[in-house]
RODREN-85855 format. One record per residue (C-alpha): y negated, x negated, z negated; residue number from 1. Coordinates in Angstrom, 3 decimals. Example, Ala and Ser with C-alpha at 12.3 -4.5 7.8 and 13.67 -1.06 7.14 Angstrom:
2
pt c2=4.500 | c1=-12.300 | c3=-7.800 | i=1
pt c2=1.060 | c1=-13.670 | c3=-7.140 | i=2
// end
This chain:
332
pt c2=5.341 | c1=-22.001 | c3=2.978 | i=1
pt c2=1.951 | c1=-22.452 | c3=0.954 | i=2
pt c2=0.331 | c1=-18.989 | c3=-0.497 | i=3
pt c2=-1.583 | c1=-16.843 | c3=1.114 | i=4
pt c2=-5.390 | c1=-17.026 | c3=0.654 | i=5
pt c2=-8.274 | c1=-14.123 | c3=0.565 | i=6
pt c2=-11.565 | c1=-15.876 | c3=0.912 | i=7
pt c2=-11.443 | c1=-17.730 | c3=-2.309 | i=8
pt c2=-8.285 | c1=-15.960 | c3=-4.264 | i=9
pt c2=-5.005 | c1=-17.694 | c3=-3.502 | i=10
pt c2=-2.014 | c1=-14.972 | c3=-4.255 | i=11
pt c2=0.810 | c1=-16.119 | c3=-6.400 | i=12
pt c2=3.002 | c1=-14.783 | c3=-3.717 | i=13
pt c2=3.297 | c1=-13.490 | c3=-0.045 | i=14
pt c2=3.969 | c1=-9.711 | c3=-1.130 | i=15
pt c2=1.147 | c1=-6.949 | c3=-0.699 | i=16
pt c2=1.852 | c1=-3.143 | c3=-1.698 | i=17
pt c2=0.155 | c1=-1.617 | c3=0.949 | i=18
pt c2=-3.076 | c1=1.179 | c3=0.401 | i=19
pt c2=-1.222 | c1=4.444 | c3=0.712 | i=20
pt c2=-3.260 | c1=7.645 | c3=0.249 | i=21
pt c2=-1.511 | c1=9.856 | c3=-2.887 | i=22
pt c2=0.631 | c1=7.123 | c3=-3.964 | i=23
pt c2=-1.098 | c1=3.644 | c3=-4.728 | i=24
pt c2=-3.538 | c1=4.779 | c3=-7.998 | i=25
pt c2=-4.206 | c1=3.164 | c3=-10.726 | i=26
pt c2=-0.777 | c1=3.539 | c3=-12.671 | i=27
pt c2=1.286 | c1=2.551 | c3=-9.480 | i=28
pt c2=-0.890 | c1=-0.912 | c3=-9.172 | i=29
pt c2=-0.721 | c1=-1.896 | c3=-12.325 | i=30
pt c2=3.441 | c1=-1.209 | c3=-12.012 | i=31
pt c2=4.424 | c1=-2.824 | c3=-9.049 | i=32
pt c2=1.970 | c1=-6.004 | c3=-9.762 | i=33
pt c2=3.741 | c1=-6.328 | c3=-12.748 | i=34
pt c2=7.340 | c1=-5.748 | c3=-11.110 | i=35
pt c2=6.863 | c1=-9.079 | c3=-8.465 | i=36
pt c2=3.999 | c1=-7.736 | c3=-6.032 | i=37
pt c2=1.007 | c1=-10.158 | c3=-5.444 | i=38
pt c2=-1.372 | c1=-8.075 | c3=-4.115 | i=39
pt c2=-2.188 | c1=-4.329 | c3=-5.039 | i=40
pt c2=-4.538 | c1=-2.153 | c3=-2.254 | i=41
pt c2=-6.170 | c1=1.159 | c3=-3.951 | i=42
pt c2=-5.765 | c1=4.165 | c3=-2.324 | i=43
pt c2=-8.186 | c1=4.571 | c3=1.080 | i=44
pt c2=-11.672 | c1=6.076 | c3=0.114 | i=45
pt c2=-14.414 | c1=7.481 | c3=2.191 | i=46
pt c2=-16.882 | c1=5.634 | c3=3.239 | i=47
pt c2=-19.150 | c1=8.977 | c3=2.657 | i=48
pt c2=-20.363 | c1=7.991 | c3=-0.949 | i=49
pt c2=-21.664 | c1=11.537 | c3=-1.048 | i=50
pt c2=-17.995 | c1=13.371 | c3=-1.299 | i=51
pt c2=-17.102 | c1=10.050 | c3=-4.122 | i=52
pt c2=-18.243 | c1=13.226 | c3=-7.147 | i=53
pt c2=-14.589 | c1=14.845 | c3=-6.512 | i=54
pt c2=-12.144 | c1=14.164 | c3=-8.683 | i=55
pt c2=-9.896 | c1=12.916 | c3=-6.165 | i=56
pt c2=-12.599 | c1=9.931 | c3=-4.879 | i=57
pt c2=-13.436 | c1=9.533 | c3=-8.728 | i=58
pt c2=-10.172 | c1=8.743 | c3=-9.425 | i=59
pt c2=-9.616 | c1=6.242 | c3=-7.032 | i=60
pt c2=-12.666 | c1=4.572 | c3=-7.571 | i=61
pt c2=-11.104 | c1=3.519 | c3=-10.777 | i=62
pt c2=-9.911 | c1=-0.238 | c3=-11.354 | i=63
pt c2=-10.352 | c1=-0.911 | c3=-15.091 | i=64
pt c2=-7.698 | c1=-3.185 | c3=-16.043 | i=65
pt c2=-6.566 | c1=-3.837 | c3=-12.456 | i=66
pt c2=-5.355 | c1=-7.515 | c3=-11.984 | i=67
pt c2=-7.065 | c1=-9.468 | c3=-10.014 | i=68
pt c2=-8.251 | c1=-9.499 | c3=-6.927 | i=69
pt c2=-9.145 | c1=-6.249 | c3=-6.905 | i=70
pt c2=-9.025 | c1=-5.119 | c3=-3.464 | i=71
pt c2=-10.254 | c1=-1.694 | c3=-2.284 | i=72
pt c2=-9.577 | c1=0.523 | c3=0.954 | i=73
pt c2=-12.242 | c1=2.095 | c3=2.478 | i=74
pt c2=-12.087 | c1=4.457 | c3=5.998 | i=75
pt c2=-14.581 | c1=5.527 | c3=7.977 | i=76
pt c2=-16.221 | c1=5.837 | c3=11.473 | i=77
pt c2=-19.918 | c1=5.110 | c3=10.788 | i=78
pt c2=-21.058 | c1=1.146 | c3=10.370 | i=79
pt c2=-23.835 | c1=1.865 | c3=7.991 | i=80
pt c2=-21.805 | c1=4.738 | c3=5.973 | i=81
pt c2=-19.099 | c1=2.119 | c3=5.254 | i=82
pt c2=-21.681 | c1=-0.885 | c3=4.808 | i=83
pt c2=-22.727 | c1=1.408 | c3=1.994 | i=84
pt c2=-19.208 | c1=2.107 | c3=0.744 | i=85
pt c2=-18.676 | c1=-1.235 | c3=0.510 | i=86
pt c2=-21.546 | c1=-2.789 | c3=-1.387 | i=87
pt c2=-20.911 | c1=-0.255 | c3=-3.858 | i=88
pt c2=-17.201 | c1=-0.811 | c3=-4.424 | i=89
pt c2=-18.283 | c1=-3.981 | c3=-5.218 | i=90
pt c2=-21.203 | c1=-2.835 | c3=-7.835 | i=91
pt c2=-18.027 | c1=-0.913 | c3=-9.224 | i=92
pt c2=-15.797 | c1=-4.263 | c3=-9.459 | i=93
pt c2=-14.075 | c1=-4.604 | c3=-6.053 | i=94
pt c2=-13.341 | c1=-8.072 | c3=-5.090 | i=95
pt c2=-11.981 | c1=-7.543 | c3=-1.855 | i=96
pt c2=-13.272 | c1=-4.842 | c3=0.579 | i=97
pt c2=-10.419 | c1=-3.854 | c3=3.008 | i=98
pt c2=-11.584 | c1=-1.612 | c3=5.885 | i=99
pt c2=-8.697 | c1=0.982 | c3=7.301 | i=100
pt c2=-8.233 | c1=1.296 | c3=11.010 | i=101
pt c2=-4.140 | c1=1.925 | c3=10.699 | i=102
pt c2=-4.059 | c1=5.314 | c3=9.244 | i=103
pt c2=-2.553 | c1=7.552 | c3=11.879 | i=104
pt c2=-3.178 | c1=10.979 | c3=9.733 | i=105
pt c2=-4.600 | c1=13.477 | c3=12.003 | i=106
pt c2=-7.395 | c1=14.114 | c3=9.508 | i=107
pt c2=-8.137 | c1=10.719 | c3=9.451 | i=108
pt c2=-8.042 | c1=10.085 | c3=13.135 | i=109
pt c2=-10.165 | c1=13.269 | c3=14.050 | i=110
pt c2=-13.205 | c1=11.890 | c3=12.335 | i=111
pt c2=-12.781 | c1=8.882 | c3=14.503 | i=112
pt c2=-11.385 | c1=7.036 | c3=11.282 | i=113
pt c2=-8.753 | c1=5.076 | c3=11.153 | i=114
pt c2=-6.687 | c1=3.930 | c3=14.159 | i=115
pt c2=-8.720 | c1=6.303 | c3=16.392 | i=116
pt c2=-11.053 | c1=3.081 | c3=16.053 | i=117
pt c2=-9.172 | c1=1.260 | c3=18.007 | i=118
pt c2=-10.012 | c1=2.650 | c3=21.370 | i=119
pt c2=-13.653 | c1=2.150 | c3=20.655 | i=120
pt c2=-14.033 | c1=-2.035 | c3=20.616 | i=121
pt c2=-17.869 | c1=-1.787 | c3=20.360 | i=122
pt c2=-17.675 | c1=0.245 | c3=17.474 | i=123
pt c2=-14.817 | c1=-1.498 | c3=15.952 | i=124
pt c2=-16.876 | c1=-5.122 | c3=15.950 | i=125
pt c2=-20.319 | c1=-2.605 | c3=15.018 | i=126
pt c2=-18.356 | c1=-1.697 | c3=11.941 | i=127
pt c2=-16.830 | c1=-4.921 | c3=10.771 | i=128
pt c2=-20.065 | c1=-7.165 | c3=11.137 | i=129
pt c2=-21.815 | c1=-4.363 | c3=9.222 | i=130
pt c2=-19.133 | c1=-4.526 | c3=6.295 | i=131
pt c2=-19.208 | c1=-8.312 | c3=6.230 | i=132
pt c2=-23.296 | c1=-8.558 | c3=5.810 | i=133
pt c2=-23.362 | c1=-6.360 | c3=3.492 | i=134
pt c2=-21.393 | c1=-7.588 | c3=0.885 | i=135
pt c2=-20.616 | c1=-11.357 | c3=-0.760 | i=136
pt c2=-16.599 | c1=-10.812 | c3=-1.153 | i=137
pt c2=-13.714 | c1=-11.339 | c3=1.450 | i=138
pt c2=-13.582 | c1=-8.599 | c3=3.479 | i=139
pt c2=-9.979 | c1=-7.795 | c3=5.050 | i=140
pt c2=-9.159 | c1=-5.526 | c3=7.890 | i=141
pt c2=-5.647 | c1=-3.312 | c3=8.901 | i=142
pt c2=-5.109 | c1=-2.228 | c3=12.104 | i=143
pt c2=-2.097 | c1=-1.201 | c3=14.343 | i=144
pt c2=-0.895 | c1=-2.733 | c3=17.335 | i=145
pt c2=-3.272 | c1=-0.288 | c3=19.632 | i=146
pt c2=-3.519 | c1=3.237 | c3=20.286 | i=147
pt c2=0.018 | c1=3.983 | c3=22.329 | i=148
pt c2=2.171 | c1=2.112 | c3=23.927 | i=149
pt c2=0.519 | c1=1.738 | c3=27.082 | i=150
pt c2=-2.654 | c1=0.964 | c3=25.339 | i=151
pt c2=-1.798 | c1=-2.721 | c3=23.045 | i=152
pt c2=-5.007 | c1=-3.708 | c3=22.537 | i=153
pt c2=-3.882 | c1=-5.563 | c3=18.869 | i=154
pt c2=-4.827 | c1=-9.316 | c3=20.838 | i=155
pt c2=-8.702 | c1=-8.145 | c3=21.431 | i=156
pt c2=-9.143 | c1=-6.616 | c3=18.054 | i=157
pt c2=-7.473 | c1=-9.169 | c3=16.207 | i=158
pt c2=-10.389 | c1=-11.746 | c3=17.896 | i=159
pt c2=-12.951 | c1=-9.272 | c3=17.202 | i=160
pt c2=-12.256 | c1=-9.309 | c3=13.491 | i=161
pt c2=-12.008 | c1=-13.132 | c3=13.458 | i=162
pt c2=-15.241 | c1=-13.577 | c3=15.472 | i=163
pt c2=-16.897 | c1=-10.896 | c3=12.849 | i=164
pt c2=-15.852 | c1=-12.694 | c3=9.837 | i=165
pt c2=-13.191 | c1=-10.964 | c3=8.591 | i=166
pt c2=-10.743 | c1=-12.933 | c3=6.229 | i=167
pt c2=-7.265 | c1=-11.576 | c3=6.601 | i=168
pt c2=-5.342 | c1=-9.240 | c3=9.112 | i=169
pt c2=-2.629 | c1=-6.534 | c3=8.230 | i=170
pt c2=-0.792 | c1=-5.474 | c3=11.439 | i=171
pt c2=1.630 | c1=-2.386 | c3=10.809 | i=172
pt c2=3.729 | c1=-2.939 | c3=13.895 | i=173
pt c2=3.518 | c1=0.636 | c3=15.676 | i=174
pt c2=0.772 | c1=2.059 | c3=17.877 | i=175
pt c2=-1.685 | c1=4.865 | c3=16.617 | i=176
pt c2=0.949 | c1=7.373 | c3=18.988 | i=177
pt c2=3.891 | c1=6.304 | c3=17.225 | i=178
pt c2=2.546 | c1=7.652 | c3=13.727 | i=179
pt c2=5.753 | c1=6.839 | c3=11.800 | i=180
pt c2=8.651 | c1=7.442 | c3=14.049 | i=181
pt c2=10.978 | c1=4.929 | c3=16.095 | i=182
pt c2=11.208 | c1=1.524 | c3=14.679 | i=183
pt c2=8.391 | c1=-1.300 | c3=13.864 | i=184
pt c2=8.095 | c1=-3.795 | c3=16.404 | i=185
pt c2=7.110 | c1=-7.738 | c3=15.668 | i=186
pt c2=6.572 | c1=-9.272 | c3=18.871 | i=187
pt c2=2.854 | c1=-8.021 | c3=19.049 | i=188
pt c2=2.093 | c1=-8.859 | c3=15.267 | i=189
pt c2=3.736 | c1=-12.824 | c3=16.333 | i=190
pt c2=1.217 | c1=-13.035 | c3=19.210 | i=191
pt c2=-1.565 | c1=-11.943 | c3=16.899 | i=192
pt c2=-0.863 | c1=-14.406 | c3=14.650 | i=193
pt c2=-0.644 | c1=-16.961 | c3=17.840 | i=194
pt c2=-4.537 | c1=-15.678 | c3=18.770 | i=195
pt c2=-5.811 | c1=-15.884 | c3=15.504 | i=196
pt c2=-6.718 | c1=-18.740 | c3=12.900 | i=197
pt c2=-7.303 | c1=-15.859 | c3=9.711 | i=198
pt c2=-4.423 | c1=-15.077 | c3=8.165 | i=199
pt c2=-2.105 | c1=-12.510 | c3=9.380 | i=200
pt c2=0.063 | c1=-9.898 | c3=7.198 | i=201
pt c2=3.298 | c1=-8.182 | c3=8.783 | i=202
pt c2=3.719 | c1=-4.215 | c3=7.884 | i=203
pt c2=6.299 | c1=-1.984 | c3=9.248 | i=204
pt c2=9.904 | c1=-0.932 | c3=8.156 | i=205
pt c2=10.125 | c1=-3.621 | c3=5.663 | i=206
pt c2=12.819 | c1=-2.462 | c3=3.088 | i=207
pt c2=14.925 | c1=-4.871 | c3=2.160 | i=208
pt c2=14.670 | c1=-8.745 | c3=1.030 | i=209
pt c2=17.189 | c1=-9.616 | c3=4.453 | i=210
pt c2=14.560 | c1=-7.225 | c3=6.768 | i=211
pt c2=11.268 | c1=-9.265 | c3=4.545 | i=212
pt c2=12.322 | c1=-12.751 | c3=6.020 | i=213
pt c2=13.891 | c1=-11.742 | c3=9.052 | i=214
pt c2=10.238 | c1=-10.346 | c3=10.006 | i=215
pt c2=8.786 | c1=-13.408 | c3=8.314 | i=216
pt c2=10.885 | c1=-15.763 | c3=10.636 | i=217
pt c2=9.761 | c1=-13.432 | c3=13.764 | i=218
pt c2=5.933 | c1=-12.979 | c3=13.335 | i=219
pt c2=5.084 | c1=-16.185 | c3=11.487 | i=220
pt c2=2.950 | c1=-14.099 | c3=9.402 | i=221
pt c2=1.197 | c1=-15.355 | c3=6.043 | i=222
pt c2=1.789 | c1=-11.805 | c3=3.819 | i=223
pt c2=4.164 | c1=-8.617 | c3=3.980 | i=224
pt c2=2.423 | c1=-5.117 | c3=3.229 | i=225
pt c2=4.971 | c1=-3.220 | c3=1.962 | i=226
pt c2=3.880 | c1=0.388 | c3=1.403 | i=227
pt c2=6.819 | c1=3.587 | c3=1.699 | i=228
pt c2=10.144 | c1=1.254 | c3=0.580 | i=229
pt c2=7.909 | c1=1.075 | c3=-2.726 | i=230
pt c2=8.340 | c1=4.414 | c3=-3.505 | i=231
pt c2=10.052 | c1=5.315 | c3=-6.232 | i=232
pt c2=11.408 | c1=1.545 | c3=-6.119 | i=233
pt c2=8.686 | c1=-0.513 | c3=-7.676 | i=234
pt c2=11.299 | c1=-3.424 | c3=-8.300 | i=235
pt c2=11.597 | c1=-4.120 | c3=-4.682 | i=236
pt c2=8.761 | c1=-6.838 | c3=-5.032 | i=237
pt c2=10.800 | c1=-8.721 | c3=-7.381 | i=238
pt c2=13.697 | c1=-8.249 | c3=-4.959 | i=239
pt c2=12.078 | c1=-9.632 | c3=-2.126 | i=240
pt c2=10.098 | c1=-12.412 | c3=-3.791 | i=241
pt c2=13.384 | c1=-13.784 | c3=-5.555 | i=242
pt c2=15.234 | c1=-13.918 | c3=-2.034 | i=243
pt c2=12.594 | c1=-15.657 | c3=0.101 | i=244
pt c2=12.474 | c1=-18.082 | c3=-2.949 | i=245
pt c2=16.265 | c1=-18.721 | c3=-3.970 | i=246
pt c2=18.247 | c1=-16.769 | c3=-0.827 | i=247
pt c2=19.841 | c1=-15.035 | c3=-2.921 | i=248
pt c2=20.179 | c1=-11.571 | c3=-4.072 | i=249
pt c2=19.379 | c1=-10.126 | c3=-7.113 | i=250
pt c2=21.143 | c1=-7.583 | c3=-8.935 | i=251
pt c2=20.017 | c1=-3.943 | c3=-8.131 | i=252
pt c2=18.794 | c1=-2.927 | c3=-11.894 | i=253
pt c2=20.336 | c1=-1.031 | c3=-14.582 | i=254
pt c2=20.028 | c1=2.855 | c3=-14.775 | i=255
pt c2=18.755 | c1=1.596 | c3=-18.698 | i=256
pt c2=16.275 | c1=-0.373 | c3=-16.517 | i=257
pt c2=15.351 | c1=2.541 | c3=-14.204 | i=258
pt c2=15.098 | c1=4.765 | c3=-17.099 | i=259
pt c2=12.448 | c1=2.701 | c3=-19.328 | i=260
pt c2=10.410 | c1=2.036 | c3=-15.857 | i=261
pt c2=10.140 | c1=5.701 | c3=-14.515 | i=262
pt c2=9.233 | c1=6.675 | c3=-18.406 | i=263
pt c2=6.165 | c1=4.092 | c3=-18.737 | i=264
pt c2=5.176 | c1=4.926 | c3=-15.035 | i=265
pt c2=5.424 | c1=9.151 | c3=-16.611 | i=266
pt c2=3.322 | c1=7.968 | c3=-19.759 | i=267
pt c2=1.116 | c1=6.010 | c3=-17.101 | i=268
pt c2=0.394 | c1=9.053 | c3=-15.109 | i=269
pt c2=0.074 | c1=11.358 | c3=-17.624 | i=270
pt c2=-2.513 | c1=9.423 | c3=-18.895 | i=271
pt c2=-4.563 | c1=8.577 | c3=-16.292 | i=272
pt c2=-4.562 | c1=11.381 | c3=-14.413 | i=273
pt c2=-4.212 | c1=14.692 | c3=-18.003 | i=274
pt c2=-1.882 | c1=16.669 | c3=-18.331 | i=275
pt c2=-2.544 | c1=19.208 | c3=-15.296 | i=276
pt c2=-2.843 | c1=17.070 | c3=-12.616 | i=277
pt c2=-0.632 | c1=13.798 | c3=-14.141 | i=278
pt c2=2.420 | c1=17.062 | c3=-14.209 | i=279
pt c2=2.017 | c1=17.320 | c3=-10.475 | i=280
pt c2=1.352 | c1=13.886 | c3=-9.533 | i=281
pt c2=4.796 | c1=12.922 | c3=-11.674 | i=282
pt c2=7.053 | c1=15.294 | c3=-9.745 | i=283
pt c2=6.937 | c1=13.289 | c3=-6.169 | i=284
pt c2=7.237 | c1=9.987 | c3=-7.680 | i=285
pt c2=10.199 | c1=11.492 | c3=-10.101 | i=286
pt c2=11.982 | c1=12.592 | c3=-6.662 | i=287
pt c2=11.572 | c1=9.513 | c3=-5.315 | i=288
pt c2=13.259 | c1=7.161 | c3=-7.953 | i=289
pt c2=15.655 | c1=9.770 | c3=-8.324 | i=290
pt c2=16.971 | c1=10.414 | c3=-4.483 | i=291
pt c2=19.442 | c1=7.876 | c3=-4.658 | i=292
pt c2=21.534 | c1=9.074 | c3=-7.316 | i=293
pt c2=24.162 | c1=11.996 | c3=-7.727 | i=294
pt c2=22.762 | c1=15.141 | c3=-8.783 | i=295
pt c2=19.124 | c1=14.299 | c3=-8.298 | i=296
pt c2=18.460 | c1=17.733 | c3=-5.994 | i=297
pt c2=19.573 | c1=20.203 | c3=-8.370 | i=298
pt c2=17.217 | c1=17.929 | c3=-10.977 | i=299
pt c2=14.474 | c1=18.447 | c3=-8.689 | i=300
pt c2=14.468 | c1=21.403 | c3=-8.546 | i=301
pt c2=14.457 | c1=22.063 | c3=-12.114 | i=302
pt c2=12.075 | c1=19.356 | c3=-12.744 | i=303
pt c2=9.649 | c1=21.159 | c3=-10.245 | i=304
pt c2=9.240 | c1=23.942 | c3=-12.345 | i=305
pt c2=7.972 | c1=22.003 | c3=-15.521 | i=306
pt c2=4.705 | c1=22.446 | c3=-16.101 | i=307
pt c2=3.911 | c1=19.753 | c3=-19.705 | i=308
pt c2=4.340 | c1=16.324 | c3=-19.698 | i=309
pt c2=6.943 | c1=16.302 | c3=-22.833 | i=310
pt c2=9.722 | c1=18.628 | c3=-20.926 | i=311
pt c2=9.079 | c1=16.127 | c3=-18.131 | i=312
pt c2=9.934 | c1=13.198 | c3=-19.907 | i=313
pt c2=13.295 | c1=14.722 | c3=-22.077 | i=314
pt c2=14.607 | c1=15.859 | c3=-19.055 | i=315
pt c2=14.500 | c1=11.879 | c3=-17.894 | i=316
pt c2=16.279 | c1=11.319 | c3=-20.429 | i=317
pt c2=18.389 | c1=13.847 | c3=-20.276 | i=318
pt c2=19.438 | c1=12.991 | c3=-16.656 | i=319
pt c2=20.027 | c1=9.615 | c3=-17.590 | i=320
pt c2=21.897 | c1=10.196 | c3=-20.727 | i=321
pt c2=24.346 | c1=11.972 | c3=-18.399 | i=322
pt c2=24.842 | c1=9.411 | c3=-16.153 | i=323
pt c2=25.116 | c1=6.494 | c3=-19.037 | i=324
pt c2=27.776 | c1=8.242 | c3=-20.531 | i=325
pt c2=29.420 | c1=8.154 | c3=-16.415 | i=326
pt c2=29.314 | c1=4.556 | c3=-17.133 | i=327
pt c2=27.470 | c1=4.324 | c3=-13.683 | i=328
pt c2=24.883 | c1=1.455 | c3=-14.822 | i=329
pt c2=23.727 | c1=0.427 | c3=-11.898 | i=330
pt c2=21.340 | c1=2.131 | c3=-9.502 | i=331
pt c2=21.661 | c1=1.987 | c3=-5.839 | i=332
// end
């Protein structure tokens, strides 16, 4: 199957770590491209330029030493406030605009942001013809299969964003009512990619290498998005990418391995982010790495408590030197 293309940037693979709001900065980017992903999404940013002084928007508005393409989220309910958002991501080095209407966060949705888009058609083409005139780089869209289950309007939107110039498609395969309960479903994201001629990319559920071709084989699509199986398991690009090219499995990796990636993604953080904030950002990703192996609550909830980045980083070692001398090397 040939690689997926962006407007001009063909991606070395069909993998895509999906925008997640808290999670995907800077550090986590650089991490999973490295570890096998072929596609990194920032972290979603208003389209209100005005609110981009915090040091939250700063922060994400960050892409120095990003690989390329550089593709950046933006949300937003207002065609002229995300026009603007757009052009200047790009004056700030975005090479790929992606415009958000799959968020399902209430806080999101109640500014008519979002997926609450998605019952407003009118608006929806409004917004992406805006966002493609106003900028001279591929501009991608993600969406969710409608707005409940009753309501599947993923066909009509999908057209809309073709006829409006948009280059790619991310479908996460539950309705704006499901949030993230029940299971994904694949049959809509298949007829999307039956309706369409841009390319499509499958998101949903997918958490394994067996579950990434199994909803390759069902939906046809070009891509994956993978977004919360990343957490705190970078390596499951490489995973994924080595099965749909060999079929076979690799080996899970070595707590050694575990170890040295959590500590450069700790240094990472710390870095980026100082010491006060880089402390707090570290514990959830910490957790998450962690929540697979013995003992790892009653680590939490000492972790927790640390407050400088060098106690954070000996008791990582700590809790692995424990389990090395187990002779448990592998993670789960």
């Amino acid at each position: 199957m040939s690689a997926p293309r962006i407007g001009p940037y063909t991606l070395p693979n069909r993998l895509i770590l999906a925008p997640m709001a808290g999670v995907t900065d800077r550090p986590f980017r650089q991490l999973c491209r490295r570890l096998g992903a072929g596609l990194v999404v920032s972290e979603m940013v208003t389209s209100d330029v005005r609110l981009w002084n915090s040091r939250k928007s700063s922060l994400r508005l960050l892409h120095a030493g990003d690989p390329e393409p550089r593709s950046v989220q933006i949300a937003g309910g207002d065609p002229q406030m995300l026009a603007e958002a757009a052009r200047k991501n790009v004056e700030l080095d975005a090479q790929i605009i992606d415009i958000n209407m799959g968020c399902p966060a209430k806080k999101v949705c109640n500014k008519a942001a979002g997926s609450a888009l998605l019952r407003d058609e009118p608006l929806v083409r409004e917004i992406l013809e805006a966002v493609v005139a106003a900028v001279d780089v591929p501009v991608t869209l993600k969406i969710r299969t409608g707005w409940d289950r009753q309501n599947k309007n993923g066909i009509t939107v999908a057209k809309i964003a073709e006829d409006a110039g948009i280059t790619a498609l991310a479908v996460h395969g539950r309705t704006r009512a499901d949030l993230y309960t029940g299971e994904a479903e694949y049959d809509t994201i298949a007829a999307i990619k039956q309706a369409v001629s841009i390319p499509v990319f499958a998101n949903g559920d997918i958490d394994s290498p067996q579950k990434a071709k199994a909803v390759l084989d069902a939906t046809g699509a070009d891509a994956l998005l993978i977004g919360r199986a990343a957490q705190g398991r970078p390596w499951i690009f490489r995973e994924i990418e080595h099965y749909l090219r060999t079929g076979e499995i690799l080996p899970a990796p070595s707590l050694l391995e575990v170890e040295r990636i959590l500590l450069e993604h700790l240094a990472a953080l710390h870095a980026f982010y100082g010491d006060l904030m880089g402390v707090r950002i570290a514990r959830k990703h910490v957790g998450w790495y962690l929540a697979t192996l013995p003992g790892a609550r009653e680590f939490r909830a000492q972790f927790n408590r640390l407050d400088s980045t060098d106690a954070q980083c000996a008791h990582v070692r700590a809790f692995f030197r424990e389990r090395h001398n187990d002779g448990n090397e592998v993670a789960a």
